[in-house]
C-alpha positions as CSV (number, residue, x, y, z in Angstrom):
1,X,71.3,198.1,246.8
2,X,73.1,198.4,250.2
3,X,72.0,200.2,251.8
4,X,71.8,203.4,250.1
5,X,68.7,202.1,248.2
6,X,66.8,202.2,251.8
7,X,68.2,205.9,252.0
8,X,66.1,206.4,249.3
9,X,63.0,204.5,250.9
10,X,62.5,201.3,252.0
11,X,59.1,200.8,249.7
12,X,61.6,200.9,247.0
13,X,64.1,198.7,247.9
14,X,62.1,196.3,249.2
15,X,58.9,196.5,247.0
16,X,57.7,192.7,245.9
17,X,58.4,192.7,242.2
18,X,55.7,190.9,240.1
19,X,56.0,187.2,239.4
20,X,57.2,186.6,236.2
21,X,57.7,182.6,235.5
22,X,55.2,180.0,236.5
23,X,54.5,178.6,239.7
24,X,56.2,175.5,238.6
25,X,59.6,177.0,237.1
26,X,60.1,178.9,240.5
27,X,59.3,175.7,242.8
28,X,61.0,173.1,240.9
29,X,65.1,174.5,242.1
30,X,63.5,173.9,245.5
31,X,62.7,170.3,245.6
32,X,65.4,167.2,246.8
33,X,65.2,163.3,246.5
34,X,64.3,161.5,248.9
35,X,66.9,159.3,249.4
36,X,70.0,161.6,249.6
37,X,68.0,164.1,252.0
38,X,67.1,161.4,254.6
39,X,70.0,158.8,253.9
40,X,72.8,161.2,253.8
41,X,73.4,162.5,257.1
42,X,76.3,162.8,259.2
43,X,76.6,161.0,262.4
44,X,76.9,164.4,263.9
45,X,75.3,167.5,262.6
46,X,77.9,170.1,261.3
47,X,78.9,172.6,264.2
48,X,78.7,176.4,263.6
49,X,80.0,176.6,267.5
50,X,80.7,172.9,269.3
51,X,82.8,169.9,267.9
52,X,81.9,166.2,267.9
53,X,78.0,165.4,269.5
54,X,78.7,168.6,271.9
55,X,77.1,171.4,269.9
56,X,75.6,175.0,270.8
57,X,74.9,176.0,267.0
58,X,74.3,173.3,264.3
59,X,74.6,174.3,260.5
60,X,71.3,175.3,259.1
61,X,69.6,175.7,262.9
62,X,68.9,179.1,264.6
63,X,70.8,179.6,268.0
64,X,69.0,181.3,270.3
65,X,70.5,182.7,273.5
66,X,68.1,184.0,276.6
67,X,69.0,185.9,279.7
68,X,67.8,188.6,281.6
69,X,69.9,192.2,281.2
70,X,73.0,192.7,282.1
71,X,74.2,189.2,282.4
72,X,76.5,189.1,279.2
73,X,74.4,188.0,276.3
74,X,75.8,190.6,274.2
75,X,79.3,189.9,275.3
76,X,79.4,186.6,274.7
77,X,77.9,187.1,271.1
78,X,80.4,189.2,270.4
79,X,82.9,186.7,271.4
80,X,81.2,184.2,268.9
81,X,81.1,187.2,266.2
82,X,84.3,187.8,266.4
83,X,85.4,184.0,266.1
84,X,83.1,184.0,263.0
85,X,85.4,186.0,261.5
86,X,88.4,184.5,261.9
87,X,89.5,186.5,264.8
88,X,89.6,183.7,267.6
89,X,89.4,180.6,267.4
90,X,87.3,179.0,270.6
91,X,84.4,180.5,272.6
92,X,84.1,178.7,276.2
93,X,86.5,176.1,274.8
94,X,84.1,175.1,272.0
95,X,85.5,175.6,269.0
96,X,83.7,178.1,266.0
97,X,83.7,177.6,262.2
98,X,84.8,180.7,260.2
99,X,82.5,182.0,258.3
100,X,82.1,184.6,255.4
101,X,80.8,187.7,257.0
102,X,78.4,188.4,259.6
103,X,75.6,191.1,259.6
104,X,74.9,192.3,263.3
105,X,71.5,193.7,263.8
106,X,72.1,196.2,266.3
107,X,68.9,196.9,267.2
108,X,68.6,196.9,271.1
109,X,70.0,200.1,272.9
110,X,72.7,200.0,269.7
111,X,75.2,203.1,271.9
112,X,75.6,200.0,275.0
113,X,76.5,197.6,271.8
114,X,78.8,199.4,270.3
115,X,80.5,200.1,273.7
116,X,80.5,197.0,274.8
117,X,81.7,195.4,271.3
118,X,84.9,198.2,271.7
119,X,86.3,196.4,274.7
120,X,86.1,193.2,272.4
121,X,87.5,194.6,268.6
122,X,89.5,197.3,269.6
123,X,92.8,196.0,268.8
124,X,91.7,193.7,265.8
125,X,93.0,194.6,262.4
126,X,90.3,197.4,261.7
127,X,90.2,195.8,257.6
128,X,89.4,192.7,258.5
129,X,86.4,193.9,260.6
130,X,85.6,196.3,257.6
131,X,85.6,193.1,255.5
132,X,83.9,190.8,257.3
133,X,81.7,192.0,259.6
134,X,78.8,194.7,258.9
135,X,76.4,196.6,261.2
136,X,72.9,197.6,260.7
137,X,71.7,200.0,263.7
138,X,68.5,200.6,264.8
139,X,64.9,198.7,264.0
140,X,65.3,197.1,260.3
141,X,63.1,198.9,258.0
142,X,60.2,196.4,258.1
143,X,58.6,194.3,261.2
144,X,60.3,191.0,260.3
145,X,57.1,189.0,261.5
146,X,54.7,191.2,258.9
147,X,57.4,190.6,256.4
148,X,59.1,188.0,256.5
149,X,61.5,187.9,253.5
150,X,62.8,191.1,254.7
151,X,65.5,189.3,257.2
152,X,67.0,186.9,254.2
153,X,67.2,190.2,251.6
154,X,69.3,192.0,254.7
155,X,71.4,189.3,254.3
156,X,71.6,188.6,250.6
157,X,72.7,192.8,250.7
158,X,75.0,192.4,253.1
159,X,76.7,189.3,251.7
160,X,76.2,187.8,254.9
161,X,76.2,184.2,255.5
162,X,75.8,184.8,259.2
163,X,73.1,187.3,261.0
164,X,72.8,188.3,265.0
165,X,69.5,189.9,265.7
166,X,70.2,191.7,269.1
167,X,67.5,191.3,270.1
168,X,64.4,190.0,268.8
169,X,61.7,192.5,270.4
170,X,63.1,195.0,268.6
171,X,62.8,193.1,264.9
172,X,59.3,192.4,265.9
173,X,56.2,193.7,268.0
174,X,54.0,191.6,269.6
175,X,56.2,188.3,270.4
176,X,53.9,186.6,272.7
177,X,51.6,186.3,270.1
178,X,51.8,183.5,268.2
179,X,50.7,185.1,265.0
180,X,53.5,187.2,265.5
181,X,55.6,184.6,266.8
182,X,55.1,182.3,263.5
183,X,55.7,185.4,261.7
184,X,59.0,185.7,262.7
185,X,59.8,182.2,262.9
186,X,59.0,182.3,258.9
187,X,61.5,184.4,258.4
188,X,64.5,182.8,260.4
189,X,63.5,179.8,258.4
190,X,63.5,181.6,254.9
191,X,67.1,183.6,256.3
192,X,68.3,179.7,256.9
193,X,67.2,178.1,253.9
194,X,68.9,181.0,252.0
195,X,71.9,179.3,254.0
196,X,72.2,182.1,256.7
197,X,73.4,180.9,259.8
198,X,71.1,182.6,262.5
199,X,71.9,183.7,266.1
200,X,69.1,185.7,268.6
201,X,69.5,187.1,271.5
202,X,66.5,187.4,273.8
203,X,64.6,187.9,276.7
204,X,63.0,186.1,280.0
205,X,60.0,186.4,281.2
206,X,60.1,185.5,284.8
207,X,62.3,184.0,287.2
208,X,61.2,180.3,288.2
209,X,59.5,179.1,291.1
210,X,59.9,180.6,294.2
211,X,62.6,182.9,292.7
212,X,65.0,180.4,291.5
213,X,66.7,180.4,288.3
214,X,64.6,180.0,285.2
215,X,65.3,176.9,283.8
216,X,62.4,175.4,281.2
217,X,61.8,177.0,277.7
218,X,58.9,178.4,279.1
219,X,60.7,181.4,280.6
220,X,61.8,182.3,277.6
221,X,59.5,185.2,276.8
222,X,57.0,184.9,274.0
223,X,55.3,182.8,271.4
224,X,56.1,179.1,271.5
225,X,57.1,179.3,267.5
226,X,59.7,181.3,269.3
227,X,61.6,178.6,271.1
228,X,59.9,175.6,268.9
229,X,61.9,177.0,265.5
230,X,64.8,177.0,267.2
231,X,67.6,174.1,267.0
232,X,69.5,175.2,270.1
233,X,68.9,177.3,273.3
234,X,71.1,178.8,275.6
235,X,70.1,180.5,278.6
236,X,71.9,182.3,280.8
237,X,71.1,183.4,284.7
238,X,72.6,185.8,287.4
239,X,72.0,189.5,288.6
240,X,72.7,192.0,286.1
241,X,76.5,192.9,286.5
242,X,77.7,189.5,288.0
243,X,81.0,188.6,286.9
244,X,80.1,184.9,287.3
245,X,76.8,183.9,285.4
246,X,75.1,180.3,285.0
247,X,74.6,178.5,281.6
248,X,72.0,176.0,281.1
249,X,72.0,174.2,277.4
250,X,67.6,173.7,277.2
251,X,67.5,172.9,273.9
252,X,69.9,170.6,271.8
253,X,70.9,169.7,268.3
254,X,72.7,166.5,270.1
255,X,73.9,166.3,273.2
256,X,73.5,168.3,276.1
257,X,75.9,170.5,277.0
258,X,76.9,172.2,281.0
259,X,75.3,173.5,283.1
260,X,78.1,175.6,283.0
261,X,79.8,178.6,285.6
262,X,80.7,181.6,283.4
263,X,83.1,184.5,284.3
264,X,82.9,187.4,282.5
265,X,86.0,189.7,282.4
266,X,84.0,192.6,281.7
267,X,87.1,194.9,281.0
268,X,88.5,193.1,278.6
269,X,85.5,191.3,277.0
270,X,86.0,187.9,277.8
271,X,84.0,185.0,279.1
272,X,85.6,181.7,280.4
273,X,84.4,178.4,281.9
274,X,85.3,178.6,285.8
275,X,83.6,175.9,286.9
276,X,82.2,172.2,286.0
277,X,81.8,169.0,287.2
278,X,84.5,166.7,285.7
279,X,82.6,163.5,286.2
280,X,86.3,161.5,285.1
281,X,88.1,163.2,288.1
282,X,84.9,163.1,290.0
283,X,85.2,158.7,289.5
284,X,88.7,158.9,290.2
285,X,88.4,159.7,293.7
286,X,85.0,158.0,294.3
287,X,86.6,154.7,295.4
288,X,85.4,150.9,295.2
289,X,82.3,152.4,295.5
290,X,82.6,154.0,291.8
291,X,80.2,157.1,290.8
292,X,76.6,156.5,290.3
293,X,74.1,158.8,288.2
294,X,72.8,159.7,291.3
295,X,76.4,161.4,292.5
296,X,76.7,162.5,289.0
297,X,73.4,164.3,289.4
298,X,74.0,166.0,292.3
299,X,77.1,167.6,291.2
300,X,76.4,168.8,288.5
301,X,73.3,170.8,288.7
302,X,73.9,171.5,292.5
303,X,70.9,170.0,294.3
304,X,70.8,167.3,296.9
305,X,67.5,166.3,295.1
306,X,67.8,165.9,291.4
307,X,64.9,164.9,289.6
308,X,64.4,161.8,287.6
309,X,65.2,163.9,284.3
310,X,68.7,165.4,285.7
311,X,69.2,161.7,286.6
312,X,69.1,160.9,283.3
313,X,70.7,163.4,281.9
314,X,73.9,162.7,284.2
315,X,73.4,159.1,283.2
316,X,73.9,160.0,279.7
317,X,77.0,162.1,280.1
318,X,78.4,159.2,281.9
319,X,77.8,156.5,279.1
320,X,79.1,159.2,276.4
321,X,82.7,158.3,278.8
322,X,82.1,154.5,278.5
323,X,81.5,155.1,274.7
324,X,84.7,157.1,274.7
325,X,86.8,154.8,276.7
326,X,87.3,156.7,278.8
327,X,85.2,155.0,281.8
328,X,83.9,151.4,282.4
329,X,80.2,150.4,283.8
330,X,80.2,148.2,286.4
331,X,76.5,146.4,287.4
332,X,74.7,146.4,290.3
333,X,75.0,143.0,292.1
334,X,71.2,143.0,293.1
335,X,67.7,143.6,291.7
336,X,67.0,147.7,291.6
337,X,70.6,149.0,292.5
338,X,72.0,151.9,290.4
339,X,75.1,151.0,287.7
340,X,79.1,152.4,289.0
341,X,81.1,154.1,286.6
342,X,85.1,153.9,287.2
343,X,87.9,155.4,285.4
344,X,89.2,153.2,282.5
345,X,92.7,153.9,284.1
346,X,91.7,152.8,287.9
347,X,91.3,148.5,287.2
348,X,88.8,146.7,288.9
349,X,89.2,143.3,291.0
């Protein structure tokens, strides 16, 4: 039934059949115990995309990546496709778990997709991509939000274990309303508990405060079930056409990851990591002074004036290289000061 059945008419492939057993025979496969659901889990959550604590798509959460136009969403989901498959190994250094086969919902301006996914599969071995990869084009044959099951039966008849839905406005109308947006958050859940692993691109809605970058969940255009159903967000800033975009991880399975430079080789379909602050080197060279939160702060999202929260966040990254062993905490000496972080390799007198 795919997908000549929706040739046919999508009434009939689609149609709710009647429900045959009782309530209780078709809930009963559904439930788990307690114990094993809440005691056994990992230390880490299983990456889709990300190793160790530093993940950008967990197993069994949707992913959902934000920018304006034109800044390389649909590149760098093609990047991550084509590492599903089997193709590449790594996207932005992080590495990606191979999956079965990934349906691509090409459903926003599909010609400027398929164009820009040429520059990307090209060369690849054109069976594997038959194999492995399959592409619906155009808007799926029901609003996801007014039906929600619709999005896991795409899946089941594409043998699909992976979906990207480029881009949600197009699988449903209405986003900012949260009727709509609970819709559709329905059926990434039902897609994920089928054991689809979900990825959505999608749109801003304005630029932040006195035109700087956007850089909360609440540019992310739409209904908060939008961005509340998600496990992980990505967003992704510059002018449409810049070869070097921002990253900004707002939403995390563990810990944060970036902010990160991008450079997209738009010729050749590639995105890289240009730039970052390496907070190791960055204590190497701070002296007997060491590197503070504060310093830490300030490099990495760019500001002389970081704000209690980017304080913390640098403080963070910095005790994840004391765990590691890779850096030591010194104290302060007096009431108030701020901790000093120093290479592991540097020695202290």
């Amino acid at each position: 039934m795919w997908p000549e059945d929706w040739a046919r008419g999508p009434a009939l492939a689609l149609a709710p059949s009647p429900v045959k057993e009782p309530v209780q025979e078709a809930v009963a496969p559904v439930f788990k115990q307690g114990g094993s659901y809440f005691q056994d889990v990992p230390a880490t959550p299983p990456a889709v995309w990300g190793q160790g604590s530093e993940v950008l798509w967990a197993e069994g959460e949707a992913l959902l990546l934000a920018a304006p136009q034109g800044v390389g969403k649909t590149t760098l989901a093609h990047q991550i496709i084509r590492a599903r498959i089997g193709l590449q190994d790594t996207v932005l250094g992080y590495p990606v778990a191979t999956g079965k086969r990934v349906l691509l919902l090409a459903m926003d301006r599909p010609s400027q997709t398929r164009r820009a996914g040429h520059r990307i599969f090209a060369y690849d071995d054109p069976a594997i991509l038959n194999d492995r990869l399959v592409v619906w084009e155009g808007p799926p044959p029901f609003d996801l939000a007014q039906q929600p099951s619709v999005l896991a039966a795409m899946c089941d008849k594409a043998g699909a274990d992976t979906v990207v839905i480029d881009s949600l406005k197009d699988a449903a109308v209405g986003l900012s309303d949260d009727q709509v947006g609970a819709g559709y958050n329905r059926a990434r859940q039902m897609a994920i508990r089928q054991g689809v692993q979900v990825l959505e691109l999608h749109h801003l809605v304005k630029r932040g405060p006195n035109g700087a970058a956007p850089n909360t969940m609440a540019d992310i255009y739409g209904s908060v079930w939008i961005t509340s159903g998600a496990g992980s967000i990505v967003l992704l800033w510059g002018e449409a056409g810049d070869p070097v975009v921002n990253l900004r991880h707002l939403k995390q399975p563990m810990d944060e990851i970036g902010p990160l430079h991008l450079t997209h080789d738009h010729a050749a379909g590639v995105t890289s990591v240009t730039q970052t602050a390496d907070l190791t080197e960055m204590a190497r060279v701070a002296g007997p002074e060491g590197l503070t939160a504060l310093k830490a702060a300030e490099a990495l999202f760019e500001t002389k004036n970081p704000t209690r929260a980017q304080k913390e966040k640098a403080r963070r990254k910095l005790e994840r290289h004391v765990t590691l062993g890779e850096m030591t905490r010194v104290e302060p000496g007096f009431p108030g000061g701020s901790a000093s972080y120093f290479p592991m390799t540097q020695g202290l007198t």
